[in-house]
C-alpha positions as CSV (number, residue, x, y, z in Angstrom):
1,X,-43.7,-2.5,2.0
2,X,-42.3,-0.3,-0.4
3,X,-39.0,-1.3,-2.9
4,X,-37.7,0.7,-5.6
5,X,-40.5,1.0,-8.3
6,X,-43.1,-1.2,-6.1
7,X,-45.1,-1.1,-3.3
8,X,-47.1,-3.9,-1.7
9,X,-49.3,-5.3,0.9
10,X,-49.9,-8.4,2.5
11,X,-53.0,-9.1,4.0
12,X,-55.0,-12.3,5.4
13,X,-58.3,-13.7,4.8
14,X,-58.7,-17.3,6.7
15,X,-55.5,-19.5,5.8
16,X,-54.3,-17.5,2.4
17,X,-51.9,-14.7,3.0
18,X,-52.5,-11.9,0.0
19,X,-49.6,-9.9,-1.0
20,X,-50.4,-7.8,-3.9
21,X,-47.6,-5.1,-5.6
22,X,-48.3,-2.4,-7.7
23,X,-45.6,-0.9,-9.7
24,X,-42.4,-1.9,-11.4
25,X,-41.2,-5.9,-10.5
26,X,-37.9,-5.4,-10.9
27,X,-34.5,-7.4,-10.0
28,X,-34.7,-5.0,-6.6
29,X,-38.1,-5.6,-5.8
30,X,-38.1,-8.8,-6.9
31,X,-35.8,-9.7,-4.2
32,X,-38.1,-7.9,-1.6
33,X,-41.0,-10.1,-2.7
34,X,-38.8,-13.7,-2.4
35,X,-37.6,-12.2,1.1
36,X,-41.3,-11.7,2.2
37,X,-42.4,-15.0,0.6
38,X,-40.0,-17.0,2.6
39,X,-40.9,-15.1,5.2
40,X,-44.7,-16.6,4.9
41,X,-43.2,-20.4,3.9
42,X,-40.8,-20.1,7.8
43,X,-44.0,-19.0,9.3
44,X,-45.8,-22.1,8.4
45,X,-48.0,-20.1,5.4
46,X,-48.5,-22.3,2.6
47,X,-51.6,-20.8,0.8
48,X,-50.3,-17.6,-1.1
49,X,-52.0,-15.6,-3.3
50,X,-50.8,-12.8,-5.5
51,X,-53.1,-10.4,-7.0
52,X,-50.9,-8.8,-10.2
53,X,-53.7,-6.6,-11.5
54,X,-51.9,-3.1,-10.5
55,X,-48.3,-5.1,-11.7
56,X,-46.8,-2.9,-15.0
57,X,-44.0,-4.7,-15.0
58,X,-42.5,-8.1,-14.0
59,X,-38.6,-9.3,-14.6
60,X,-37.3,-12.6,-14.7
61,X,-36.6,-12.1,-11.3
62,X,-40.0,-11.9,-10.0
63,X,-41.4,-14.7,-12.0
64,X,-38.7,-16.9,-10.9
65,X,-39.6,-15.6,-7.1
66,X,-43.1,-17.4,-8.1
67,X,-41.7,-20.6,-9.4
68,X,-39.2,-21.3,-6.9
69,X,-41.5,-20.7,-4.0
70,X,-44.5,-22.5,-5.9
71,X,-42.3,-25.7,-4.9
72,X,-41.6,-25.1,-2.0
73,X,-45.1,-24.5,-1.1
74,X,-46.5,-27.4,-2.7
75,X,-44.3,-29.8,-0.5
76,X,-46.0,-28.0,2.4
77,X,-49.1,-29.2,0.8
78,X,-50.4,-25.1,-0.1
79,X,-50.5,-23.5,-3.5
80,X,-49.7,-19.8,-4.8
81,X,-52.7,-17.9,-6.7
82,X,-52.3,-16.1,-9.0
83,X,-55.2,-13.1,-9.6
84,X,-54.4,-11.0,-12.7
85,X,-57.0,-9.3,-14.9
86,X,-53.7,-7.4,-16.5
87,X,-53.2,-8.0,-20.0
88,X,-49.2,-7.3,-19.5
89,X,-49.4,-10.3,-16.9
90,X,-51.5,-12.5,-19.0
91,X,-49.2,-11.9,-21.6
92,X,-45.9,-12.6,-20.3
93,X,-47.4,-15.2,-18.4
94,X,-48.5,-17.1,-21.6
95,X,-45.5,-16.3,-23.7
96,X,-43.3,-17.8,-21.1
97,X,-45.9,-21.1,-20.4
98,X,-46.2,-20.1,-16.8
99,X,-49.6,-20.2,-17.5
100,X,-49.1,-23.8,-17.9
101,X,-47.1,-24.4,-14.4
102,X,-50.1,-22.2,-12.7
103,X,-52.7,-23.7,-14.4
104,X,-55.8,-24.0,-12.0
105,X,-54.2,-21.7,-9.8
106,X,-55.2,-18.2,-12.0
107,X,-58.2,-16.5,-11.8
108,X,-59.0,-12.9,-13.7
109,X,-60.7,-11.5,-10.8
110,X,-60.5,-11.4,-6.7
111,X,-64.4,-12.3,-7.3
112,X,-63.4,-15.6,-9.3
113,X,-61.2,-16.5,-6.7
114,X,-63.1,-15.9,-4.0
115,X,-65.9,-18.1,-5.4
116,X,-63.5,-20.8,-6.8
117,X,-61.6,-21.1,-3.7
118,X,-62.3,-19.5,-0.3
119,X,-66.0,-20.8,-0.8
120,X,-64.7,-23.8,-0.9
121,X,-62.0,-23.6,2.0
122,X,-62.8,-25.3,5.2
């Protein structure tokens, strides 16, 4: 899907739906991204990752996106990943404490995800 200054994917690999932008996160796109995630929560998907490592720039907007929908799929009993080896999203990420409200849900790399999760997935 393609918004103003972002385009991303959304893929599936066993119960985890990927969706990973590139680009600009703004307040436009931003929107796009909440539409698609509740799109995935009314679909019965509760396992979300987001890769952010082709992300240059994330508003308020998009992290809120994250937050909002991280309770949501908790309550379902899922989680959303985060995958960012992107300084500007470790950065903003830690500034901000999201860091904190993700924390054991961020991994650097797809790899470190893939072995700390999906191995483990039954």
């Amino acid at each position: 899907m393609k918004g103003a200054g972002m385009d991303f994917t959304v893929t599936q690999i066993s119960k985890y739906k990927v969706i990973k932008p590139a680009g600009r996160i703004d307040w436009e796109s931003a929107r796009l991204l909440d539409k698609e995630i509740q799109r995935l929560v009314e679909s019965k998907y509760c396992h979300i990752v987001f890769n952010l490592d082709e992300v240059t720039f994330i508003c308020s907007g998009g992290i809120g996106a994250l937050v909002y929908n991280l309770n949501k799929v908790t309550k379902m009993g899922g989680a959303i990943y985060i995958i960012a080896d992107n300084e500007y999203i470790s950065y903003i990420f830690e500034t901000l404490k999201f860091d904190l409200i993700f924390s054991g849900y961020m991994y650097k790399t797809f790899e470190e995800f893939s072995a700390g999760v999906l191995s483990k997935a039954g």
